[in-house]
N, C-alpha and C positions, 0 to 999 in steps of 0.2 A: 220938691218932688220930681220935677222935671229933669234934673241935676242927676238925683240917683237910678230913675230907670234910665236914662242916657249914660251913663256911667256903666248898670248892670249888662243892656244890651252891648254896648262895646266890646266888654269884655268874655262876654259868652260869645261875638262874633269870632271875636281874636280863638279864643281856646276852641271853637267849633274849626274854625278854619284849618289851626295849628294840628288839631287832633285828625282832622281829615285828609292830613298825608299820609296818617298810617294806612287808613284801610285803602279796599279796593280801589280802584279808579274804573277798572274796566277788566272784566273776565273774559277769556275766551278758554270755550270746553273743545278742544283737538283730539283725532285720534290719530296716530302719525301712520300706520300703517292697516290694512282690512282687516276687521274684527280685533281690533284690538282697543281695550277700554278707551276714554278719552283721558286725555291728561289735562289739567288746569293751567291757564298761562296768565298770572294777575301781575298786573301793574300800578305800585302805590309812584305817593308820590317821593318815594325814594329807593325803592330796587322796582325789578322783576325775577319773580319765578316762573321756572316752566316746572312741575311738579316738584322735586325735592332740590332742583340744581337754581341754586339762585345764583342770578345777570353780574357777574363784578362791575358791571359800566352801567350802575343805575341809571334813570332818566332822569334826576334831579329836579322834577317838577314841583318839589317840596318847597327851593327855595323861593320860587320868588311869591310862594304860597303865604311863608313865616315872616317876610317881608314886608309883603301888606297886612298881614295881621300885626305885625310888629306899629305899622303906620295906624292901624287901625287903635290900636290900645297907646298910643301917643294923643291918639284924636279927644281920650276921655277929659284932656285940658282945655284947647280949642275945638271949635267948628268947623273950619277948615279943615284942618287937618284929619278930622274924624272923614269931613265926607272926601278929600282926597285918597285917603285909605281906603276908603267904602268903594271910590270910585277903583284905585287899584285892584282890590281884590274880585272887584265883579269883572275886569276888564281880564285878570289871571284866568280867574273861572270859566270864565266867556273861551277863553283861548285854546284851554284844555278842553273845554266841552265841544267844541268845533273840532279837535285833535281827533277825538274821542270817535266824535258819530262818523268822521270820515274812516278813521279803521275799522271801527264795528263795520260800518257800510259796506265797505271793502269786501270784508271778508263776508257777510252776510248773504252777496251777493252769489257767491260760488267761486268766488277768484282763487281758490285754493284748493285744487282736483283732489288733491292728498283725503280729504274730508268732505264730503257732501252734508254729512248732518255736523259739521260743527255747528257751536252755539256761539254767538259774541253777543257781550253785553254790558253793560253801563255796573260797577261797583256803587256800594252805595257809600264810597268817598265823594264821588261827585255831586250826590243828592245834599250831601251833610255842608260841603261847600257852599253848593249853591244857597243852603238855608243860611249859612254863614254871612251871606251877603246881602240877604233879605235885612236880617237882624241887624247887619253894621247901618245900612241906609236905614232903618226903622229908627236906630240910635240917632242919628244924623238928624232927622225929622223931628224930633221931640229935644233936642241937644239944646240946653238954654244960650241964646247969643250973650257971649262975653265982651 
C-alpha cells in the first residue's frame, strides 16, 4: 500500500510541477502611459507576454523545473532518488519564488514612475509548484525503503 501511494504521489508531483510551467509565474497589470488601460505582463515558465507581443528570448525557467520532475518520477524506483528530486524541485521553487517576491517587490514599491497603481503579483504557477513539492516530499515520507 505504501508502495502505490508513494508511487501515486510521485507522479502527480512530477505532472503538478511539469504542468506548472505553463501557467502564470507572476502577473504584473502596467499602464504604460496616463489614463491609459493597463496592459498584462505574465511570465510562465517558458515565454513572456506583454499583452498580445510575446518575448522571443523566453526566461527558460521551465527547464530545470522538467528536470527535477523528471528526477522526481525516476525516484518512483528508489528513495533516494525520489528525495533528491524532491529536494531539487523545492530548491528550483525556492529560487524562483525568491526571484519572484524581489520583482513583485520592486515594483510594488513604486520604482516604476510610468505607473503608480500597477499591480504585481505572484501567478498561481507558483502556488501549483510549490504544491508540487509538498506532494514529492510527502512521497518521499511514505516511499517503502528498497
Amino acid at each position: 500500500m505504501k508502495k502505490v501511494l508513494s508511487v501515486v504521489l510521485l507522479v502527480l508531483a512530477a505532472g503538478a510541477a511539469a504542468g506548472a510551467t505553463l501557467l502564470p509565474f507572476s502577473e504584473l497589470l502596467i499602464s504604460l502611459a496616463p489614463g491609459q488601460p493597463q496592459t498584462a505582463y505574465v511570465t510562465t515558465g517558458w515565454s513572456t507576454r506583454f499583452g498580445g507581443t510575446k518575448d522571443e528570448h523566453g526566461p527558460l525557467f521551465g527547464i530545470p523545473i522538467v528536470v527535477a520532475a523528471a528526477a522526481v518520477l525516476v525516484g518512483v524506483r528508489w528513495r533516494k532518488v525520489a528525495f533528491a528530486g524532491a529536494a531539487a524541485l523545492a530548491g528550483v521553487a525556492g529560487m524562483l519564488f525568491v526571484h519572484l517576491l524581489n520583482v513583485i517587490s520592486f515594483h510594488e514599491a513604486g520604482n516604476i514612475a510610468i505607473d503608480p497603481g500597477l499591480e504585481a503579483g505572484f501567478g498561481n504557477g507558483i502556488w501549483v509548484l510549490i504544491g508540487a513539492v509538498v506532494l514529492a516530499f510527502g512521497a518521499v515520507v511514505v516511499h517503502p525503503d528498497d
